[in-house]
C-alpha positions as CSV (number, residue, x, y, z in Angstrom):
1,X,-19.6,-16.2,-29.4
2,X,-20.7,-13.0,-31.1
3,X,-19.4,-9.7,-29.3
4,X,-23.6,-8.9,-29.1
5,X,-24.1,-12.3,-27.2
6,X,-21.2,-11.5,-24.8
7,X,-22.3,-8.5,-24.0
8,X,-25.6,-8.9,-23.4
9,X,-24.3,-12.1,-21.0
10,X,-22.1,-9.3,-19.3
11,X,-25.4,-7.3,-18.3
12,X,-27.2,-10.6,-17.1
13,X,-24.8,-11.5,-14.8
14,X,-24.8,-7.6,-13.5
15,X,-27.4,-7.8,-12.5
16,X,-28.0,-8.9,-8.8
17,X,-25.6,-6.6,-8.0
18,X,-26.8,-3.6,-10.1
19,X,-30.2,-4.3,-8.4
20,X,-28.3,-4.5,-4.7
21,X,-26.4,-0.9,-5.5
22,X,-29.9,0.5,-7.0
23,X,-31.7,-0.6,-3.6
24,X,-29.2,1.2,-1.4
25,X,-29.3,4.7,-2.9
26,X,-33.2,4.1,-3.6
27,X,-34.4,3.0,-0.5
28,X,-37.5,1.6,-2.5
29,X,-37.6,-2.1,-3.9
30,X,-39.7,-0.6,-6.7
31,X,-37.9,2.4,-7.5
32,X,-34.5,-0.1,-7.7
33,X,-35.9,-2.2,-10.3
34,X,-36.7,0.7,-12.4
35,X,-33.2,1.9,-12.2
36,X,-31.9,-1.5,-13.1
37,X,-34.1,-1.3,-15.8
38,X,-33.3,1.8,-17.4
39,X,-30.0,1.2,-16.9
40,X,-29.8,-2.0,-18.7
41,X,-32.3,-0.1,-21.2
42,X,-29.2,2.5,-21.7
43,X,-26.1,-0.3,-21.8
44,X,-27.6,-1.7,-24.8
45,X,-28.7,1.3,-26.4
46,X,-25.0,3.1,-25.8
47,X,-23.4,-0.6,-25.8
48,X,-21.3,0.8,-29.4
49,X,-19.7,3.3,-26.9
50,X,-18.3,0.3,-24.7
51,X,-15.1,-0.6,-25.0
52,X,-14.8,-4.6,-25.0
53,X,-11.7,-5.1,-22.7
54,X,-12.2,-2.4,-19.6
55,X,-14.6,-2.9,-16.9
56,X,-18.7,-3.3,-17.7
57,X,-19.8,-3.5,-14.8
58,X,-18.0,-0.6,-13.3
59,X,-19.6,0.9,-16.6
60,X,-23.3,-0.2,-15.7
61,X,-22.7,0.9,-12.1
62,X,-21.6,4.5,-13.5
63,X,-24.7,4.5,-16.0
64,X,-26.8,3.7,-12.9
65,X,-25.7,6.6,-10.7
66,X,-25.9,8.9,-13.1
67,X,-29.9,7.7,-14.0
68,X,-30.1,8.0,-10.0
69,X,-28.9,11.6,-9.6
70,X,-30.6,12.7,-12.9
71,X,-33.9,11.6,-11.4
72,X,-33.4,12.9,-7.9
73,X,-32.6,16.4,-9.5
74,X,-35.6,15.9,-11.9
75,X,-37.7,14.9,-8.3
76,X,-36.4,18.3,-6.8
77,X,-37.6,20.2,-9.0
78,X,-41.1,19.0,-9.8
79,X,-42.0,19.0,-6.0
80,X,-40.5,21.5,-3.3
81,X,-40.6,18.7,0.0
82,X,-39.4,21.4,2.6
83,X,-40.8,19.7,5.4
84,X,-39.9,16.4,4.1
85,X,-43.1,14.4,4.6
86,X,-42.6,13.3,1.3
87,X,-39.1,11.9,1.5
88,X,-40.1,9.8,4.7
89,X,-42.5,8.3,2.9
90,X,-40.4,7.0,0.0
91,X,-38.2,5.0,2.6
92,X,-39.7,1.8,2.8
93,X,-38.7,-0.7,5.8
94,X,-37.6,-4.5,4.2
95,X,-40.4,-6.5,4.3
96,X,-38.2,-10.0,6.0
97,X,-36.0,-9.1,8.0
98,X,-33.8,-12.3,8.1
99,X,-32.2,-11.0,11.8
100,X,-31.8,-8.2,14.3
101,X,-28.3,-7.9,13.2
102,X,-28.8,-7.8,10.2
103,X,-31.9,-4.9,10.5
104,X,-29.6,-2.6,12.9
105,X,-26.7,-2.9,10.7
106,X,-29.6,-1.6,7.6
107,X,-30.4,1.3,10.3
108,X,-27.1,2.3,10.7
109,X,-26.0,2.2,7.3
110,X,-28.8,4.8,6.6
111,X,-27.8,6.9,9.0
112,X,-24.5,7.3,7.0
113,X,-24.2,10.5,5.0
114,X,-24.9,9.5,1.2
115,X,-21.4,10.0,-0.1
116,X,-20.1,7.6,2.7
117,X,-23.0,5.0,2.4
118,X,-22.4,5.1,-1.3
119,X,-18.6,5.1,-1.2
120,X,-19.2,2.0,1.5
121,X,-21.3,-0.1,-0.7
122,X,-19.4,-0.3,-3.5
123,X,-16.0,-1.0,-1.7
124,X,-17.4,-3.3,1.2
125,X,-20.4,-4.8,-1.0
126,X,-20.1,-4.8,-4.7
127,X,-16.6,-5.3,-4.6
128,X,-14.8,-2.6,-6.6
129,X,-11.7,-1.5,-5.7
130,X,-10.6,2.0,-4.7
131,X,-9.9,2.9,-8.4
132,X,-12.9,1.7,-9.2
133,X,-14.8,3.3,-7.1
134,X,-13.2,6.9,-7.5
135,X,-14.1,6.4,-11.5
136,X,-17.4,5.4,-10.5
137,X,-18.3,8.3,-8.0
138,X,-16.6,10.8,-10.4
139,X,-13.8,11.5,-7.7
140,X,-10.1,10.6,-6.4
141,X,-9.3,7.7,-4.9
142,X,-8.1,9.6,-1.6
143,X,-11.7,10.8,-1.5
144,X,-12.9,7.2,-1.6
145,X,-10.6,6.1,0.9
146,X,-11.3,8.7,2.9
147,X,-15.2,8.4,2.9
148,X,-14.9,4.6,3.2
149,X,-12.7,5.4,6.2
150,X,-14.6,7.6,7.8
151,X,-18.2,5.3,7.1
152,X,-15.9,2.2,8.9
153,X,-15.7,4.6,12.0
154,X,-19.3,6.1,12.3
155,X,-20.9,2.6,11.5
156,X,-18.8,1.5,14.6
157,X,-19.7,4.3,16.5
158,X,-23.8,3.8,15.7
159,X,-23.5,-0.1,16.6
160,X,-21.4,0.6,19.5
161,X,-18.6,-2.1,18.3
162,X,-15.2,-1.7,20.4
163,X,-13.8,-4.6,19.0
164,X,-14.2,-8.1,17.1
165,X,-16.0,-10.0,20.4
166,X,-19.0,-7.3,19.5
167,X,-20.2,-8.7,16.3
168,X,-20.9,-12.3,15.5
169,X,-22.3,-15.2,17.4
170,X,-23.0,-14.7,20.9
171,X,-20.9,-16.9,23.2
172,X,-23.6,-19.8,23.7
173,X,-24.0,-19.9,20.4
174,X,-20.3,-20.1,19.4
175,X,-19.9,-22.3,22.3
176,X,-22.5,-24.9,20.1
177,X,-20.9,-24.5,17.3
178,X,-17.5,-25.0,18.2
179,X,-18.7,-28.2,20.1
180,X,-20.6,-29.7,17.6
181,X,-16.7,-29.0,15.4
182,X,-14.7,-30.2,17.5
183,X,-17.2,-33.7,17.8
């Protein structure tokens, strides 16, 4: 297998989880797929700059915030939103919302400041360790930790989750399930 054909299978396989990361700091199906899109675009334009051995898709996930940010601070600039009419009309609610859970836990995870939303994504989501995460976001890994920590907390606090019984089935569902189990 050629190092061009590995590569290119590297960003393939990045990409469900490229697109998840781009939808969460987006907040616009649309907008995500563009970002995926450039960032791909840039991976194989910059792919000489690679270095076969270390982590790609930390590397796509770094090329894709930075396209993020770049644009937002190109946005700021081309329009003044002081009242921010225009913002709330960029967030766009998903269009299947598979359950309520599911739909609160969206709500409260925008609610999260954008350092800890982020920092919480790529940890509990995409799967990147702290160290990965710190290279990612351009910070230390006590920053990280510390954002992820403190996201854990105000997530819990926004749900209004005391302790595991909170989250989950409710009791007559687990009471099915565990019957059907046991049977």
């Amino acid at each position: 297998m050629s190092a061009t054909s590995s590569f290119r299978d590297g960003l393939l396989a990045a990409v469900p989880t490229l697109r998840a990361f781009a939808v969460s700091l987006a907040k616009n199906a649309d907008r995500a797929d563009d970002l995926v899109q450039e960032t791909l675009v840039k991976a194989w334009d910059k792919q000489d700059s690679f270095q076969p051995g270390t982590n790609l898709k930390a590397w796509l996930f770094t090329i894709l915030r930075n396209e993020f940010y770049s644009q937002m601070r190109k946005r700021r600039r081309e329009v003044e939103d002081a009242d921010g009419m225009i913002t709330a009309r960029l967030s766009v609610n998903p269009s299947q919302e598979s359950s309520s859970d599911l739909t609160d836990f969206r709500r409260a995870l925008e609610l999260l400041p954008e350092d800890q939303r982020e920092a919480i994504i790529l940890i509990g989501a995409s799967g990147f360790s702290y160290e990965e995460a710190a290279e990612i976001c351009g910070c230390a890994v006590g920053t990280i930790k510390s954002r992820v920590s403190r996201a854990r907390s105000r997530l819990q606090q926004i749900l209004a989750i005391e302790g595991e019984g909170d989250f989950g089935p409710d009791p007559v569902t687990a009471q099915v399930t565990n019957s059907a189990n046991a049977a």
